[in-house]
N, C-alpha and C positions, 0 to 999 in steps of 0.2 A: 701561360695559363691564366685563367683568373681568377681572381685572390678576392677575399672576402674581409672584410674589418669588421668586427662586433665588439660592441661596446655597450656593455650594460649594466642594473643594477637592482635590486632586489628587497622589497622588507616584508616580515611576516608576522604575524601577531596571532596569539588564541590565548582565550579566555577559559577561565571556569566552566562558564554557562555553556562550553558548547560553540562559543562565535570563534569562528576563524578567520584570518583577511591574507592574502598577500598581493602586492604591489611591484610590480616591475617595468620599470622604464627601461627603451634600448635603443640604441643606434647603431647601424649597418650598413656597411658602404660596400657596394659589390663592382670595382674596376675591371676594364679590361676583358669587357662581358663582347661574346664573340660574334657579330653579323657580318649580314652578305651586303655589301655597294655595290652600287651598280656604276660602269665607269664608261669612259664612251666607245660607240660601234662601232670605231674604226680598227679595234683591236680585235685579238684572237679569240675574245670572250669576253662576257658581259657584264661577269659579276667578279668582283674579287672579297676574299673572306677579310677581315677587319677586328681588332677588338679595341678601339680607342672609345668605347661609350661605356661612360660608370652612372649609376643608381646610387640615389641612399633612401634608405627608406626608416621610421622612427615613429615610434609609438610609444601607446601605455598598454597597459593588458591588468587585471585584474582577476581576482578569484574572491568569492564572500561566500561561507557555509555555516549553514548552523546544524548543529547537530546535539540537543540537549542530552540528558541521560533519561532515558525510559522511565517510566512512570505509570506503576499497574499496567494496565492491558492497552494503552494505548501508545504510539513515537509517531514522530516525526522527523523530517530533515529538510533541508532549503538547501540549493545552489545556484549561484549566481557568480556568471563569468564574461567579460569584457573585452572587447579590443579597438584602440582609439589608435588608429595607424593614416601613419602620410609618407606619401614619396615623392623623390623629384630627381630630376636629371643634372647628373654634373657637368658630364664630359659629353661628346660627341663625336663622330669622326670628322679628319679635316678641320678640325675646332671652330665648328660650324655653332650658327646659336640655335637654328631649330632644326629640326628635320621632318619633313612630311612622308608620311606611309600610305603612298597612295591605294585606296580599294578597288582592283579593279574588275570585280565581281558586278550582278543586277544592282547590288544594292550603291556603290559609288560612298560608302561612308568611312570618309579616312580618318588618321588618327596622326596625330601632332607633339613630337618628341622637341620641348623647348627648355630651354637652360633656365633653372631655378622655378619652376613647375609641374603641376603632377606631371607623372610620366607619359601618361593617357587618357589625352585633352582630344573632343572630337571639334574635327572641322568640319561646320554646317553654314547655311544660309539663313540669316536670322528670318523668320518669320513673326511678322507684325498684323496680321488681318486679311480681310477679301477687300480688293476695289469695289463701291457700293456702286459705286458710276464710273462710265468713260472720262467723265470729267477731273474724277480725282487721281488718274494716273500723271506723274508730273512730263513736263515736256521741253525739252533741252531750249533754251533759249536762242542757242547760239545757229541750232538746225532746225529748229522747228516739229521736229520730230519726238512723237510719246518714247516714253521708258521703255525699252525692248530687251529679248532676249538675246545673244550675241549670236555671232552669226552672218546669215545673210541678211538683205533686208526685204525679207517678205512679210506680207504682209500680216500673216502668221504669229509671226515671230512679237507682234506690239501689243503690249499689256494691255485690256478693256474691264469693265466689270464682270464680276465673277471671279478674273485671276485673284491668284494670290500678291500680297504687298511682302515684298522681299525687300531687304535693305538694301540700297546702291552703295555701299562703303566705301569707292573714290567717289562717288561722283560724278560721274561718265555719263549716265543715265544708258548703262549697258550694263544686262548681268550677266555678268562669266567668272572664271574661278577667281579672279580678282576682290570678289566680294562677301567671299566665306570667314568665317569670323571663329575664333575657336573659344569654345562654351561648352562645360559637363566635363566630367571625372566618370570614366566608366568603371571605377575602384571604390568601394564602400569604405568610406569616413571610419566608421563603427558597426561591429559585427557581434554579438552575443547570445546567449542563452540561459534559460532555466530552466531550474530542474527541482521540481519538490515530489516526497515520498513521504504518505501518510500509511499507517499500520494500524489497525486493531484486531485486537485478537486473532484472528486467523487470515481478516480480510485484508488487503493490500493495496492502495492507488496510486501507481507512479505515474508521473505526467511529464511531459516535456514542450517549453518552448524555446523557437529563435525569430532571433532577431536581428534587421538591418537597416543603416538610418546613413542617409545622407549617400545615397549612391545614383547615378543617371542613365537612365535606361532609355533605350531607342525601342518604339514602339512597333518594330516592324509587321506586326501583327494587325496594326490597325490601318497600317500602309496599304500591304496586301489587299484588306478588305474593301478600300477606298481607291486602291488604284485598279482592283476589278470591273469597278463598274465603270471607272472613266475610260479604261480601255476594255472592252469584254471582250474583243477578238483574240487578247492577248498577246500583240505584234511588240509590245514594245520587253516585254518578259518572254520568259519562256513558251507560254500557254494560256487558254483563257482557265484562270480563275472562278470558283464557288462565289454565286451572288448569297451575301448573306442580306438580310432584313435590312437597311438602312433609315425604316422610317423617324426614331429617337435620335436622329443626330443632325444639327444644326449646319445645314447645306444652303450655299447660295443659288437665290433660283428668283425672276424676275420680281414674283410678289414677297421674295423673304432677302432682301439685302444687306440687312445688318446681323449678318450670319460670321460664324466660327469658322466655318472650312469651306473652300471654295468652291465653282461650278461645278459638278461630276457629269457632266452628261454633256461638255462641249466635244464630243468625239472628235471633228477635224483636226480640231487644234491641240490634241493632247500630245502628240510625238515634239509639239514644237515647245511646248508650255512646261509640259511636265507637271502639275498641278500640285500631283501628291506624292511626288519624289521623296526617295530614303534618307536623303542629305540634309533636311531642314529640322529648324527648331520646331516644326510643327508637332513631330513626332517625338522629340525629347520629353519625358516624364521624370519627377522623382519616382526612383525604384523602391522606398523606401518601404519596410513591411516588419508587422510581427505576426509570427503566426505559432497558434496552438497546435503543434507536430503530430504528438502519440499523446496515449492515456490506456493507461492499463489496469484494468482491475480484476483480480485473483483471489482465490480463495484454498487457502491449503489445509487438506485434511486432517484431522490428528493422528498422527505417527502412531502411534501406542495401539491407538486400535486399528488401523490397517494392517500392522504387524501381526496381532494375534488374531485377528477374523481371517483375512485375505492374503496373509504372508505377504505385504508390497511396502514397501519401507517406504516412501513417499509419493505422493498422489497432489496434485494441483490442476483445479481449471480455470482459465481467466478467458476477459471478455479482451479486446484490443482494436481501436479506432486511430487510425492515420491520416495527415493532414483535416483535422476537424474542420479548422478556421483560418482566413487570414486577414487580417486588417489592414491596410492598403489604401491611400489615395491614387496609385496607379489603375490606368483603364483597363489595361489588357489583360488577358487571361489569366498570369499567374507571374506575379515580379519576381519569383524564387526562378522563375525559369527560363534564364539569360545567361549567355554567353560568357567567357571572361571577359568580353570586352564590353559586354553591356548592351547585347544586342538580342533581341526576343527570340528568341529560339522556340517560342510554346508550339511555333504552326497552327495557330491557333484554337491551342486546346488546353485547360490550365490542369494540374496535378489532378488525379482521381482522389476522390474519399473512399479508405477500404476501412473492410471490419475482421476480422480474427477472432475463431471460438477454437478454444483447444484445451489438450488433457494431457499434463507429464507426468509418465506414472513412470516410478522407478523401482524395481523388482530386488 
C-alpha cells in the first residue's frame, strides 16, 4: 500500500485589536505511490503495475485576519491566506534517475520525472528566434551541409530564413529528440487569496480575490491560432482550424526579418518544419495572475418593519459581478484556465464576466 509521512508544525497569535496570524510549515513524503511500466514486447503484456516512485512535497501556508470590534454603524474585516509549496521526486522505479512521460497526443508535450527536482518539469526545444537569412543557419563543417531537421535528407527538411532558431544541444547540427531541454514547472510556487467585508448600516460589500505567482503555462491556444494558418488544410491536426486576425503579431515575412515568430505562410514546408509546434519554448509563458473574483453588494431591509407591514421576517437584495478583472502578463485568453499540468485548456475563449440581481426573502 502506499504510506504517507507528514511532518509538520504550527503557530498562532491574536491580538486585542482584532489581528489574527497563523503559520504553518510541513513536510510530506508520499512512497510507494502506484504506476503502470511499460516493459518489453516480447512478453505476454505490456505494462506491468509498480509502486517504487516516492514524492515529497513542502511548503509554508499562512492565514492573516483582522477583524476589529464594531464601532457605531460601520465593521469591517480583512482575510489574507497563502501557500508557498515545492515538490520533487525521491524515488523512481528501477532506481532510475529520471523518467520521461512521453505525450503521445497532437500536442507531443511531455513531462519529465527527475531525481531531486520538481516533479513536473516539461521537456521542450529551446527556442531562441527566426533565421533573418539563409546565411545565418550554421553549417556542419565536417559535411558541408546547413542545420536540418532529422530525418531524411530532403531538401525540405534544411533550415532557411523565416524558420525558427532551435537549439542544437549535442551539436550534430540535426534536430531530433536529442535536443529537448527541460524548462518550467507546470505547478504554481505560490497560490492565495483575499477576502475583505465592509458593512454599514444595512448596506454590505463582500469582495474576493486570487492569486498565483510563479507557475508555467503552455500557451496552446496561441499554437492553435498560428499553427492554423501555416497549415489551413489542417492535414497535420485533426482539421482546418478558425483563421483568426493575425495582423498585431510579429511574423517573419521578406520585408519584416527581424521578427518574433517565424514564417506562417511557408505551406510546403510545414509538415517537414513544424514552425509552431506544441513542444517549444516558444509557447511557454509565466502563468502568473491576480484576479478580482466576485464583489457583492446587499442591502437588507429592516426586520421590525417587514414584520409588522408585510409579515416577512427578512428580506435582502444585492447586486453580484464575477470574474471582474484579471491582471496577467500571460497572452492567452485566461491563465486561470489550464490544465493541472499547465496546459491552456481556454479553446480559446477566457472566463465570461457575469452579473446577478436577486431578492431573499424569508417568510
Amino acid at each position: 500500500p502506499q504510506t504517507t509521512t507528514m511532518l509538520n508544525g504550527a503557530i498562532e497569535f491574536g491580538f486585542k485589536n482584532g489581528l489574527t496570524f497563523l503559520y504553518e510549515n510541513y513536510y510530506k513524503q508520499s512512497d510507494q505511490i502506484l504506476r503502470t511500466k511499460k516493459i518489453a514486447n516480447i512478453n505476454a503484456f505490456g505494462n506491468v503495475n509498480t509502486n517504487e516512485t516516492s514524492l515529497v512535497n513542502m511548503g509554508h501556508e499562512f492565514i492573516i485576519g483582522y477583524r476589529p470590534r464594531k464601532s457605531g454603524d460601520f465593521s469591517y474585516s480583512f482575510n489574507l491566506n497563502g501557500a508557498l509549496n515545492r515538490d520533487y521526486t525521491a524515488a523512481l522505479p528501477d532506481d532510475v534517475r529520471q523518467l520521461l512521460l512521453q505525450d503521445n497526443s497532437v500536442y507531443k508535450q511531455s513531462i519529465l520525472y527527475r531525481l531531486g527536482i520538481n516533479a513536473l518539469s516539461n521537456v521542450l526545444l529551446h527556442y531562441r528566434g527566426v533565421y533573418e537569412s539563409d546565411d545565418q543557419v550554421p553549417i556542419n563543417p565536417l559535411t558541408g551541409l546547413r542545420y536540418r531537421m532529422g530525418g531524411s535528407l530532403a531538401d525540405e527538411r534544411f533550415f532557411r530564413a523565416g524558420d525558427p532558431i532551435w537549439t542544437d544541444l549535442n551539436g550534430d547540427y540535426i534536430l531530433d529528440e536529442k535536443d529537448f531541454v527541460i524548462v518550467g514547472n507546470s505547478q504554481p510556487v505560490f497560490t492565495g487569496g483575499f477576502n475583505a467585508f465592509l458593512q454599514y448600516k444595512s448596506w454590505s460589500l463582500n469582495s474576493q480575490f486570487f492569486m498565483t505567482f510563479k507557475r508555467d503555462v503552455l500557451n496552446n491556444a496561441l499554437a492553435d491560432r498560428l499553427r492554423n494558418y501555416s497549415d489551413p488544410a489542417g492535414l497535420a491536426d485533426s482539421g482546418p482550424g478558425a483563421l483568426v486576425p493575425i495582423e498585431n503579431m510579429d511574423i517573419w515575412t521578406p520585408s519584416n526579418t527581424s521578427s518574433y515568430f517565424p514564417n506562417i505562410y511557408d505551406f510546403r514546408r510545414n509538415r517537414f518544419i513544424d514552425p509552431f509546434r506544441y513542444d517549444q519554448t516558444l509557447f511557454q509563458e509565466d502563468g502568473s495572475y491576480f484576479k478580482f473574483t466576485t464583489a457583492t453588494l446587499s442591502y437588507n431591509f429592516d426586520r421590525e418593519m417587514l414584520s409588522k407591514r408585510l409579515g416577512i421576517t427578512s428580506a435582502r437584495v444585492y447586486f453580484s459581478a464575477n470574474n471582474i478583472f484579471t491582471i496577467s502578463k500571460y497572452s492567452g485568453p485566461d491563465p486561470e484556465l489550464v490544465s493541472a499540468l499547465g496546459r491552456d485548456s481556454s479553446a480559446g475563449y477566457p472566463n465570461r464576466r457575469s452579473y446577478t440581481v436577486g431578492v431573499n426573502v424569508q417568510f
